[in-house]
C-alpha positions as CSV (number, residue, x, y, z in Angstrom):
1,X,0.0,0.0,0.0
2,X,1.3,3.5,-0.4
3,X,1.7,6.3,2.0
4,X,-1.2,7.4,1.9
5,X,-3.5,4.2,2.4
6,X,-0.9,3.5,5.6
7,X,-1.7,7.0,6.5
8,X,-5.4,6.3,6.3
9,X,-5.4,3.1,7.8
10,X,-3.2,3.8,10.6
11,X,-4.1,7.6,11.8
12,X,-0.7,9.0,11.2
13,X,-0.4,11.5,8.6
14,X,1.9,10.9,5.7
15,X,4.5,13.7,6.7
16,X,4.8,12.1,10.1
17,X,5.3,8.7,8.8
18,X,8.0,10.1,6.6
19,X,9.6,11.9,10.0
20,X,9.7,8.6,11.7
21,X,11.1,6.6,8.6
22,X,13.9,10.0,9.2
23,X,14.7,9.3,13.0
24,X,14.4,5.7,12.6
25,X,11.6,5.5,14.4
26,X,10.3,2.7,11.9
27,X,12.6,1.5,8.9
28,X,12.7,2.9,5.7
29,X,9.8,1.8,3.4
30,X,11.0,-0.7,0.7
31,X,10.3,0.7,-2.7
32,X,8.1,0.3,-5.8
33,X,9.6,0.5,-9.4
34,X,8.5,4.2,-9.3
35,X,10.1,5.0,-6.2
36,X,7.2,4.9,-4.2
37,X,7.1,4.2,-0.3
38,X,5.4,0.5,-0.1
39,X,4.1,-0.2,3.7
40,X,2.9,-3.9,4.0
41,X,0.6,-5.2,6.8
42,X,3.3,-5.6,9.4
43,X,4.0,-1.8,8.8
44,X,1.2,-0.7,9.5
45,X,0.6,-3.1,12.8
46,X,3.9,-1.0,13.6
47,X,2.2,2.0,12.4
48,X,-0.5,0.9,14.4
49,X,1.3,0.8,17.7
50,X,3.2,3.8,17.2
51,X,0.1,5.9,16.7
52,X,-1.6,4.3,20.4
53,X,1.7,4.5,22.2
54,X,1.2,8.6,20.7
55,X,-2.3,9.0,22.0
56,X,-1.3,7.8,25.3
57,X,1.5,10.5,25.3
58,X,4.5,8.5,25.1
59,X,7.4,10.4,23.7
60,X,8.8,9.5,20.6
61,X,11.9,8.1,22.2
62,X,10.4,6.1,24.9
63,X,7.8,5.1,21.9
64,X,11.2,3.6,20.0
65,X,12.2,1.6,23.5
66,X,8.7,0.5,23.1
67,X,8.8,-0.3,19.5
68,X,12.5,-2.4,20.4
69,X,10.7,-4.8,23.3
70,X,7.4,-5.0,21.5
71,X,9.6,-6.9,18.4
72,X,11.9,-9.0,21.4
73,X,10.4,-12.3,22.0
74,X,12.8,-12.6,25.1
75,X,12.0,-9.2,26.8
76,X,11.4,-8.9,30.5
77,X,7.7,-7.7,30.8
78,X,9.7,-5.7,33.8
79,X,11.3,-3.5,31.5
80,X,7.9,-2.5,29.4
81,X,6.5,-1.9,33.3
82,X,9.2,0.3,34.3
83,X,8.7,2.6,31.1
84,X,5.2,2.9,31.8
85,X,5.4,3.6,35.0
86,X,7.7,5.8,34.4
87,X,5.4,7.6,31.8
88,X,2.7,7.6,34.2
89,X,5.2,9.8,36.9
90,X,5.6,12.2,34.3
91,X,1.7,12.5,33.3
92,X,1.1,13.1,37.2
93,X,3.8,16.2,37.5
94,X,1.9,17.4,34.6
95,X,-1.3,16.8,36.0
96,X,0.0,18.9,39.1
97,X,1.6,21.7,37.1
98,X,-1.6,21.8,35.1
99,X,-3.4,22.3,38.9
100,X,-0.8,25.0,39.8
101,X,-1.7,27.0,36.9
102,X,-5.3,26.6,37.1
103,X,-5.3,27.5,40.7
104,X,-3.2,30.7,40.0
105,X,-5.3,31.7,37.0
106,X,-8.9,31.4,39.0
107,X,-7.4,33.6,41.5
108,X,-7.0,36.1,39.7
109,X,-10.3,35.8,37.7
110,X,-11.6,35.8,41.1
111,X,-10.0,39.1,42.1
112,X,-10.8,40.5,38.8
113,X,-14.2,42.7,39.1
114,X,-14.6,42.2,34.9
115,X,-16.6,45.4,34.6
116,X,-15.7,49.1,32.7
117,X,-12.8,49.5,35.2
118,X,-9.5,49.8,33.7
119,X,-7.3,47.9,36.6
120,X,-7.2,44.4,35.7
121,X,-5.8,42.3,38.6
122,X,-5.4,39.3,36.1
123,X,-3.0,42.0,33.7
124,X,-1.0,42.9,37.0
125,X,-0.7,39.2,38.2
126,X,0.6,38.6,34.7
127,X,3.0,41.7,35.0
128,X,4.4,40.2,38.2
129,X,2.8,43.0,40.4
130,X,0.3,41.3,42.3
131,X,1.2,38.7,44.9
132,X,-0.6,35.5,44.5
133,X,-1.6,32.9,47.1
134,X,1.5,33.6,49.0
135,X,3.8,33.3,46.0
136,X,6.1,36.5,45.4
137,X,4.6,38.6,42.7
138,X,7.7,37.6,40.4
139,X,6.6,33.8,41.2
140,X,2.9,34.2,40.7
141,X,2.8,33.6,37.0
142,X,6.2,31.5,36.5
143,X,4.8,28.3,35.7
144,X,2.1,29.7,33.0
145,X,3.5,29.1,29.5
146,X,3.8,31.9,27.5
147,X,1.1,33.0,24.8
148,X,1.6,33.6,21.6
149,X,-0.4,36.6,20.5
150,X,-1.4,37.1,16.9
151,X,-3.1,40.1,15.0
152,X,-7.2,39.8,14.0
């Protein structure tokens, strides 16, 4: 099948299949007489797992550590554990980072009377002016990412 039937099939788009066949992520496609990318089914079982492992936020690297016990027969089911566990540690700092920030922001919502008056308390958090829930007013905002604005 081409790229863009594995695409299909497997939920990763054809420029990400091609980035992973680039890292070696998954081995180069063989080739038809034209010089087209030919995936068989055992690609896109690969395809396939790559694309779950994805969804359940695995990083591309700890996807190919994945990818290299998945294909060993003689691989300690220990070693697949520790990675997701692993994983799981990582989604739960997240999860708590996520909390941090959404704690800091309904503060300031909350102290922020959202009527004609120009002072903002949300604006002078942001500027690092306003002391939040006992954080420094430098701290208050340190863990929101930053936003990228763009012109209407």
């Amino acid at each position: 099948m081409n790229i863009g039937t594995a695409a299909q099939k497997s939920g990763i788009p054809a420029k990400t299949i091609r980035y992973y066949e680039s890292i070696g992520l998954i081995p180069q496609a063989s080739r038809t007489e034209g010089n087209y990318r030919d995936y068989d089914d055992n690609d896109l079982q690969t395809l396939r797992f790559i694309q779950r492992a994805r969804r359940l936020g695995f990083p591309v690297k700890d996807v190919g550590n994945l990818l290299t016990l998945w294909r060993d027969r003689s691989r300690a089911s220990a070693d697949v554990k520790h990675l997701a566990e692993h994983h799981v540690a990582e989604i739960d700092r997240r999860m708590e980072e996520l909390l941090t920030m959404r704690r800091t922001l309904l503060h300031l919502v909350e102290r922020c009377h959202g009527d004609d008056r120009p002072d903002c308390p949300i604006l002078e958090g942001l500027a690092g002016r306003e002391g939040l829930a006992g954080q420094e007013p430098a701290e208050c905002c340190d863990s929101v990412a930053p936003v990228k604005m763009t012109k209407k």
